[in-house]
N, C-alpha and C positions, 0 to 999 in steps of 0.2 A: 406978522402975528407970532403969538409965543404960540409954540408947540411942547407938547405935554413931551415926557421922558420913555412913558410907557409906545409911545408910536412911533418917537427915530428907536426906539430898541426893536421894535416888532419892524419896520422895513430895514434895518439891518439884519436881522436874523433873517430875513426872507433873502434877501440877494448877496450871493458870495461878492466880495470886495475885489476879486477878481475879474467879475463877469464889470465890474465897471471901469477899472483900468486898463482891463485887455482890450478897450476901445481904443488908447490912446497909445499904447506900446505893444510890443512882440514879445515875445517871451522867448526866453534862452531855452529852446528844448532839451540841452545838453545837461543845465543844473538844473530844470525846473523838476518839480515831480506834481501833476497834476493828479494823480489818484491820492495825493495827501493834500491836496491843497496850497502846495507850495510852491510860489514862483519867482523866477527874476527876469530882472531885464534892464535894459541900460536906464540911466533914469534920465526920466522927461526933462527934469527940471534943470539940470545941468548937462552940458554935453560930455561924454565918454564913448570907451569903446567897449571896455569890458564891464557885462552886465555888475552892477553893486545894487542894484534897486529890489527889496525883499518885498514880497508881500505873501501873507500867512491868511488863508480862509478862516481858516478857527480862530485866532485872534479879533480879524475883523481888521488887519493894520496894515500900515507899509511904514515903511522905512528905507531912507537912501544911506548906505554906509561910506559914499563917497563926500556929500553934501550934507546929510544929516538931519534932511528935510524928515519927516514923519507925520502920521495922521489916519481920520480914518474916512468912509465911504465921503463924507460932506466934504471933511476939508482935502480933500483931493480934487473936486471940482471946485472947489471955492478955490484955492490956491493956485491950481491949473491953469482953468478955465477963466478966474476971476469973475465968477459967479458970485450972487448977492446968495446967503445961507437959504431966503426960502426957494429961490430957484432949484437949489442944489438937492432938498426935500422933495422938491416938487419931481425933481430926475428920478431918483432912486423911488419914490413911491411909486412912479411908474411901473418901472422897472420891474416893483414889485406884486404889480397888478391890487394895490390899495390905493382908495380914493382918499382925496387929502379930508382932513377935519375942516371943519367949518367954521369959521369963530364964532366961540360957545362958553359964554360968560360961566357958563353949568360947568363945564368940562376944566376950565381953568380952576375953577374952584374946588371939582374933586381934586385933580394934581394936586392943591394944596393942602388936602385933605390928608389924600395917600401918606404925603411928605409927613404930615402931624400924626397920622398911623404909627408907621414906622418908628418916628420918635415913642410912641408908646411902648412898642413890640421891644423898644429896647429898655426901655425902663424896667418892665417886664425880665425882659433877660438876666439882667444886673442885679432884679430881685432873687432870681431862682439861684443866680448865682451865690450869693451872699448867704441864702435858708440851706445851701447846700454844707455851708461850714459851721452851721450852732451845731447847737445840743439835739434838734431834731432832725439835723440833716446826718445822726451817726449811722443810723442803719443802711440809708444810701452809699455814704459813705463806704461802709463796711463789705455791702456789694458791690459797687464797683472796684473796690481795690481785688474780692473776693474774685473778677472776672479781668483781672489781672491788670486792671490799666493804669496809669504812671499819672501821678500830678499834673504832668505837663502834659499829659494827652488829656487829662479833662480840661485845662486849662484851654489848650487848641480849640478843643470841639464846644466851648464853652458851657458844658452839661452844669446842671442846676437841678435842685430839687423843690415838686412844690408841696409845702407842709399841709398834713393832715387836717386843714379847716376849711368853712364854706368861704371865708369874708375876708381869708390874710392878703391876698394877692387885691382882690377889691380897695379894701380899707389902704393900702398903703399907695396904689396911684392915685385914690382919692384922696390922701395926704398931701401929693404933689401935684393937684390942681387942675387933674384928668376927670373928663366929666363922663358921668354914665354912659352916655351916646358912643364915646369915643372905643371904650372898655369893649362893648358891645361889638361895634362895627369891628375890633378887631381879633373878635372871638375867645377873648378871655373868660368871659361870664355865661353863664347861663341864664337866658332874660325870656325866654317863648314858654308861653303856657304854665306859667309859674307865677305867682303872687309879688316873691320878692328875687332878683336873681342871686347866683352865690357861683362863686369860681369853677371854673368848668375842670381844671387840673388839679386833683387834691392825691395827697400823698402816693407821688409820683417822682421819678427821675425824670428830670427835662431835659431832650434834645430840642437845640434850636435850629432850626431851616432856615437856611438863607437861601437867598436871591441869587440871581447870575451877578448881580451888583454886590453882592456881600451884603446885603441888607436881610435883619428878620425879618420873616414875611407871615413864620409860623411856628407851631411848634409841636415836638411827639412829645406823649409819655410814657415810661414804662411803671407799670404799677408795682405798687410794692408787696400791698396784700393778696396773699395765694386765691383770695374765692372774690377777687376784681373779678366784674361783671365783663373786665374787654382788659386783656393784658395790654394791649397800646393805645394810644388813644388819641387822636391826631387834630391838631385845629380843624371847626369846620370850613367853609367854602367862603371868604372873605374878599374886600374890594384889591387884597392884598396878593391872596395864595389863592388858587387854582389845585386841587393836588394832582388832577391828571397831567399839567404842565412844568413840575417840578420835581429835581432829581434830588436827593438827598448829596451833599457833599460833592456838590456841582461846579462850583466856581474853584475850589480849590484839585479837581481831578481836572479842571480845564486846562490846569497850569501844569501839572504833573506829565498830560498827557502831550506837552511841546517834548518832552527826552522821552515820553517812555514809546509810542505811538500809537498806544491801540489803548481803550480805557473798559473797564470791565466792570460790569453790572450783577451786583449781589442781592441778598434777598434782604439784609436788613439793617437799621444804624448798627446795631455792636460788631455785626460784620464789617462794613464800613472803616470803622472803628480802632477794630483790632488788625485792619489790614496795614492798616496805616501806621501802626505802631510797628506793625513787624517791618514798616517798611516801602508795602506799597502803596505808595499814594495816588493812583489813579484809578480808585474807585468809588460809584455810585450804587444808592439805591434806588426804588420806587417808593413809595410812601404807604406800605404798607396793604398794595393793590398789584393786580396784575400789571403789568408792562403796558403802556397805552401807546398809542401810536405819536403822539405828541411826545413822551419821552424816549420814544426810538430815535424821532428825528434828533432831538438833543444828543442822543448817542453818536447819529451819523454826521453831527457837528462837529462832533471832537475827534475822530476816527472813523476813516471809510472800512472797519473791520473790528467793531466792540468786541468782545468777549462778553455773550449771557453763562451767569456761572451761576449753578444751582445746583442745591441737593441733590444727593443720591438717593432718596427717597422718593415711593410713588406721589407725595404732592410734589416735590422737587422736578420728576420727569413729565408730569404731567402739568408744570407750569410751564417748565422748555418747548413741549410743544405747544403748547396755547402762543408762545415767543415765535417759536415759527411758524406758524400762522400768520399770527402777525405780521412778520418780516416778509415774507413770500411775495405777496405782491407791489413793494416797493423797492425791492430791490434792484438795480442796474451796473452796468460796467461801471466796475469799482469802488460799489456798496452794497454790501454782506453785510452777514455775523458768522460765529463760530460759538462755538457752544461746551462748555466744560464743565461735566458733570461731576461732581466730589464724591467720593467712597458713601455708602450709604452709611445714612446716621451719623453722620458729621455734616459739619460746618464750616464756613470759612475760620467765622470764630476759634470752635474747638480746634481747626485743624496747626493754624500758627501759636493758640495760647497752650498746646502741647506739646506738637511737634515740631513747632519753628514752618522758617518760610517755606525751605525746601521742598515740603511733601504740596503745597499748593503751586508753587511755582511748577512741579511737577505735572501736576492736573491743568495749569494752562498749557504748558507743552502738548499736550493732549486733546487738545480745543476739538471736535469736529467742525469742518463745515454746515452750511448749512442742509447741502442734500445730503452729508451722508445722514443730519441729523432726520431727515426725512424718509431716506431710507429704510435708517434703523428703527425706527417707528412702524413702519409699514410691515415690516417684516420679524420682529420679535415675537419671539414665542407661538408661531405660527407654521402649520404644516401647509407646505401646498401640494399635498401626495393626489390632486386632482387635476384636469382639463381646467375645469370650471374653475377651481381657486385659482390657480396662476392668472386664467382670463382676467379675474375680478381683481388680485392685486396690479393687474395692467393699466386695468382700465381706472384705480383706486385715483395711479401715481399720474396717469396722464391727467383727471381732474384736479387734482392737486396741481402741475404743474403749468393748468392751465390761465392761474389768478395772477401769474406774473407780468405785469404791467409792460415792460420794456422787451420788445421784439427778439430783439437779438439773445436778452440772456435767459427767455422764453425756450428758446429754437435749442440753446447751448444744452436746458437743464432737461428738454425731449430726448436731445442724443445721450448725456449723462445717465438718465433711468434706462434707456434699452439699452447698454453698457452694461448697467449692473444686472437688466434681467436677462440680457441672454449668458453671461456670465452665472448667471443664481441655478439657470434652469437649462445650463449645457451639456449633454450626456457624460457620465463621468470619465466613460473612456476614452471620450475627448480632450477630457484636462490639460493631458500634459503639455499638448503638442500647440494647445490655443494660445492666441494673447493672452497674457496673465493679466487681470483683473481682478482678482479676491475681492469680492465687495462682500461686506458685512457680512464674514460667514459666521461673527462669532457671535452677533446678535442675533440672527436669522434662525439660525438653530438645523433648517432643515434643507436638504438637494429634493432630488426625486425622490417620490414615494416617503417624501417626509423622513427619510434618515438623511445622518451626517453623508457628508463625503468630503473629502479630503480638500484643503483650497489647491486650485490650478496653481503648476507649477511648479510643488511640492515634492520632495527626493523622498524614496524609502530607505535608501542609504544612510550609512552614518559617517561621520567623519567631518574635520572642518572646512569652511568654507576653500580653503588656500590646498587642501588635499583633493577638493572635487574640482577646481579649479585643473589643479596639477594634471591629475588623472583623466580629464576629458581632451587635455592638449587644446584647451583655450586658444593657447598664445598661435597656434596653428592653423586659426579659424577653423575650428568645432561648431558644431552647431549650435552651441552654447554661448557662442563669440555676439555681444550685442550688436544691435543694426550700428551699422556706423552714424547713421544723425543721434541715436542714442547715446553711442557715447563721447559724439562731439556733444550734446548737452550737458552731461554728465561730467564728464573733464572739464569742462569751462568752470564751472560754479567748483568743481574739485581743485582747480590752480587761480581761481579766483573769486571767493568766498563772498569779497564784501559785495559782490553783487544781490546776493540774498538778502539783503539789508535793502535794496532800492525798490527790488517786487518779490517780496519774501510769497506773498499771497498766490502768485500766478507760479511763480519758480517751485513752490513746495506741491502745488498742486498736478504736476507734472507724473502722466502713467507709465512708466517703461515697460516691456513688456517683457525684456529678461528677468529672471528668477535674480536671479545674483544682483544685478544692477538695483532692484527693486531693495534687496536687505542693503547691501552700500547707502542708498540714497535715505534710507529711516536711519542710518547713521550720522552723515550730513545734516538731517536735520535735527535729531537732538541735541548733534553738535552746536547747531547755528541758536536752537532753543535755549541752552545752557548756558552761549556764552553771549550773547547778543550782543553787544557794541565791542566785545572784544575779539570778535572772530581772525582770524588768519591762516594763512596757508600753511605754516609750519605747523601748526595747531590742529587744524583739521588732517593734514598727513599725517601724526601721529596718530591720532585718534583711529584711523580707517587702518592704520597697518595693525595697532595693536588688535584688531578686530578681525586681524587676517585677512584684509583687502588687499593686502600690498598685489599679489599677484595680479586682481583685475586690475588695479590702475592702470600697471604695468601693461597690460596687452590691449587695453585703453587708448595710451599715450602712443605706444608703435602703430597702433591702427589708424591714427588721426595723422601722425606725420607719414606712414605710407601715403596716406591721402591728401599730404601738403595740405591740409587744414590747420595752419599754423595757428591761425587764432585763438583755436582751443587751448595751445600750451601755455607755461608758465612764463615762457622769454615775452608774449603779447602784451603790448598795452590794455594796460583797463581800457578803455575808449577802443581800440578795438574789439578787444573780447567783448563787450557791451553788442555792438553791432554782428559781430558774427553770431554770437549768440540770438540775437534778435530773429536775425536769416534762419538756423536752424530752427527758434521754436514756431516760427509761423511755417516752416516745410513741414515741419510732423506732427500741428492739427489741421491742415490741408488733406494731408494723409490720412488721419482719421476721419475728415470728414467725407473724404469720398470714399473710402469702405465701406461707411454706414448709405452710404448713398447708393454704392452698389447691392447690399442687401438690403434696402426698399424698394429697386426697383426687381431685383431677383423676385421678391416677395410677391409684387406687384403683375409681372411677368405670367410668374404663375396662377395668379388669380384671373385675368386676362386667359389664359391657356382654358383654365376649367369653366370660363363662360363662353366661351368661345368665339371670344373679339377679336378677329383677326387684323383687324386696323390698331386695335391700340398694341395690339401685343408685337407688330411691328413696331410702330413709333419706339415703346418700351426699346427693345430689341437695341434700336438704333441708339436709342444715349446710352443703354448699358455699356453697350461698344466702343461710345464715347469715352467710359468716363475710365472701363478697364484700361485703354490709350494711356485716359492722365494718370491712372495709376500707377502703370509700368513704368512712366517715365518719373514719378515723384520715387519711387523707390528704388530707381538707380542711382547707385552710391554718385553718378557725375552729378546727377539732379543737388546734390549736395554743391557739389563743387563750384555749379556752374551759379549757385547760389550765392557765391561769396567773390563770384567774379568781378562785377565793381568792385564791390568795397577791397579786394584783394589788390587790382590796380593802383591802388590810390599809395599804398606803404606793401612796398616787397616785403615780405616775409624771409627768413634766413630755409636755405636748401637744408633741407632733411636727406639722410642716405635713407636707405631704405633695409640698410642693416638692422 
């Protein structure tokens, strides 16, 4: 049977292209990166030894670079397998938990329909384009050049105008032998509850929406006249366009976002628009609607980490959070957002047609996550100088946190909020001496009793970082000296950068609890923001010395080789540093998570004490016991050591003195 276009697209977008080959190969864990969808492996089809066999989630593709075989979900079991094409349909619709079509003499004729659609939408396009160069298309003209954009960016984006009458657009596909019906179905006209219909886009700027195919499917306008009823005005709901299912400048940010890796969602076409003139081309919009959960998942097609980028403005903040909302309950290991707010009262727009890319590219650098963007919501502009309020923003974030679908990153973003509140609502003359944590002190506004207090951590002293350094005898282990897994994490990604490029997302996310290490690492990563594919170690050592890091490096680097943790240095193989790295960051959220673990059952303990259950508050008693054990032993600098003892056997490392 012929299968329509619209259903192998809909059970490909359902099933990564991976989840169907990973049946028949292994994957090189070495090259592959599963949190981008990227993988290799030796390929099927020819024998080798070293993986050449590519395959791309967001593409939907494979490719052998050895044999040169390529294809996509079908023809990989049809070629494979030597499967007949419906068989191959009939896999993958499984797979995707859709039932096959039925042969449907109705269904085959809409597909045909569609197809004659389309053909019109383009006729359509070709017109607007054309009304965009008379004599009535100058004042469109006049504004878009007015909003700075170049011949060839209208030319790209194919923008058209349509002239100020009921019947132009009408009359001239009815010229070309388009019949009413056709016009209609594909929302050109206005035909419901009216006598006669007449063009539904009248003097207006036309943007045209494509498809994930490059095909129009619809179209915006922008009005031209100041007292328009609706300054935009969007095709209605067609056999064609869906507009909850459709991103503005989609297939061409799909392409973009193979070099760039993360694709970023703005509020409108001119943004769109003008990003892409200045440069970046891996942005979308929404259609002129909130954010629907259909174009999230398009988001988290192209990048398991979009960027929502919105105004600084109260509609602006208060569409982000509607976004996180949204996001919250589908998110899992290895798909987020982040969130980057623009100065208020500007635009993506205004901000590159004035100030160039710079000051936005800035503002991504900037991105939140998604809790802190949760966070800072929770807690803006808010006193919690009571019992009762702090209770209620407790119990605010624990509802909030409780809509997230996947277990584990449920449990992660429970310990994350009692981090920031015991952190928010720590006595202050505890500050110093605590892990540092600074969570949102500068949206929050308020400590105890609703005044400021200073973030933990914080010196009253003046002087530079390389003078307090100096002055506390660091190099001497001071108490100021970081944990050693601190700064075996910290020197890794310091003598070997490009790592931040393979889990920028996990590695940035990273809390250390020294003061110093904590400003170092916001340097590191503006560093790695700034320069992204060009990162390097000579590059980034500049950078940290002119910032007057040089001294912690340095007592850094003697700390890790006292500790023959070679891996951490600069003489390491990347493939080692990779693995040793790895061993330290899983020691030091083990670490965090049985601390929080010991103050739940402390807490626990004593709730147990004041009702006076002497059975549980032994049990209690007994794993507290336990888990102080694991923690004495995780926080012995050997507990490091003995961590990298495989991998340390496998390639000796060069003797360090210990001068």
């Amino acid at each position: 049977m012929r299968f329509s276009n619209s259903f192998l697209d809909e059970i490909r977008d359902r099933v990564n292209i991976s989840d169907v080959i990973g049946r028949r190969v292994t994957w090189d864990r070495k090259k592959s990166n599963a949190s981008k969808g990227d993988y290799w492996a030796c390929c099927p089809f020819h024998g080798e030894k070293s993986p050449s066999f590519h395959c791309e989630d967001r593409k939907g593709r494979y490719h052998c670079f050895g044999c040169g075989v390529s294809g996509d979900h079908f023809r990989f079991l049809t070629d494979l397998d030597g499967m007949g094409f419906p068989e191959a349909v009939q896999q993958i619709a499984d797979m995707a938990g859709v039932a096959m079509p039925q042969p449907d003499v109705q269904a085959e004729r809409r597909e045909r329909e569609r197809a004659t659609l389309q053909d019109v939408m383009e006729m359509a396009t070709l017109f607007f384009q054309d009304q965009l160069q008379t004599a009535a298309g100058a004042r469109a003209r006049a504004y878009l050049r007015d909003r700075g954009l170049t011949g060839r960016t209208i030319e790209t984006f194919r923008l058209g105008f349509a002239p100020d009458s009921r019947n132009a657009l009408k009359e001239h596909l009815a010229s070309k032998g388009i019949a009413r019906e056709q016009m209609e179905a594909c929302g050109l006209v206005v035909h419901e509850n009216v006598p006669v219909s007449y063009d539904r886009f009248r003097d207006r700027i036309m943007f045209p929406i494509l498809s994930s195919r490059e095909k129009v499917i619809a179209f915006g306008g922008r009005a031209m006249a100041a007292d328009a009823m609706a300054k935009y005005l969007n095709s209605n709901e067609t056999e064609l366009f869906h507009k909850g299912n459709v991103l503005y400048n989609f297939a061409r940010a799909r392409r973009a976002t193979q070099s760039s890796g993360t694709v970023i969602a703005v509020e409108g076409y001119m943004d769109v628009i003008a990003l892409y003139q200045a440069g970046v081309e891996n942005a979308v919009a929404p259609l002129g609607t909130a954010l629907t959960e259909s174009q999230l998942d398009l988001l988290w097609k192209m990048s398991p980490q979009p960027i929502l980028c919105f105004d600084g403005d109260g509609a602006g903040i208060r569409a982000a959070s509607r976004a996180a909302d949204l996001a919250l309950p589908h998110i899992k290991p290895g798909r987020s957002v982040s969130f980057a707010l623009l100065p208020d009262g500007k635009d993506p727009d205004d901000l590159v047609r004035h100030e160039g890319r710079a000051p936005f590219d800035r503002v991504l650098s900037e991105a939140k996550p998604l809790a802190a963007m949760i966070w800072s919501r929770e807690t803006a502009s808010v006193t919690f100088d009571t019992p009762e309020k702090r209770a209620e923003l407790e119990n605010r974030l624990r509802q909030i946190v409780s809509v997230i679908g996947d277990e584990s990153v449920r449990r992660f973003y429970q310990q994350d909020m009692r981090d920031r509140l015991n952190a928010f609502f720590q006595p202050q003359f505890q500050r110093g001496n605590a892990s540092n944590k600074n969570y949102g002190r500068g949206d929050a506004g308020a400590g105890r009793g609703g005044q400021r207090v200073p973030p933990r951590g914080t010196t009253t002293g003046s002087g530079s970082i390389s003078d307090r350094l100096s002055q506390s005898g660091l190099v001497k282990g001071y108490l100021a000296t970081p944990a050693l897994r601190e700064s075996v994490l910290a020197l890794t990604i310091v003598n070997h950068p490009q790592l931040l490029l393979e889990e920028y997302d996990e590695i940035a996310a990273i809390d250390y609890e020294n003061r110093d290490l904590q400003k170092l690492w916001s340097q590191v990563l503006t560093y790695a923001a700034e320069s992204a594919a060009g990162l390097s170690r000579e590059g980034l050592a500049s950078r940290l010395e002119a910032q007057g890091f040089e001294p912690l490096v340095k007592a850094m680097n003697q700390q890790v080789r006292n500790a023959r943790l070679w891996t951490a240095t600069e003489q390491a193989a990347l493939e080692d540093a990779r693995e040793g790295y790895t061993q330290a960051l899983s020691l030091h959220k083990r670490t965090k998570a049985l601390r929080w673990q010991k103050i739940d059952l402390e807490r626990e303990i004593a709730e147990a004490t004041e009702a006076g259950d002497g059975d549980r508050m032994v049990q209690l008693m007994r794993a507290l016991s336990e888990v102080q054990l694991e923690i004495g032993r995780m926080e012995n600098q050997e507990a490091i050591i003995d961590g990298f003892g495989v991998m340390s056997g496998r390639v000796k490392g060069p003797a360090y003195s210990h001068g």
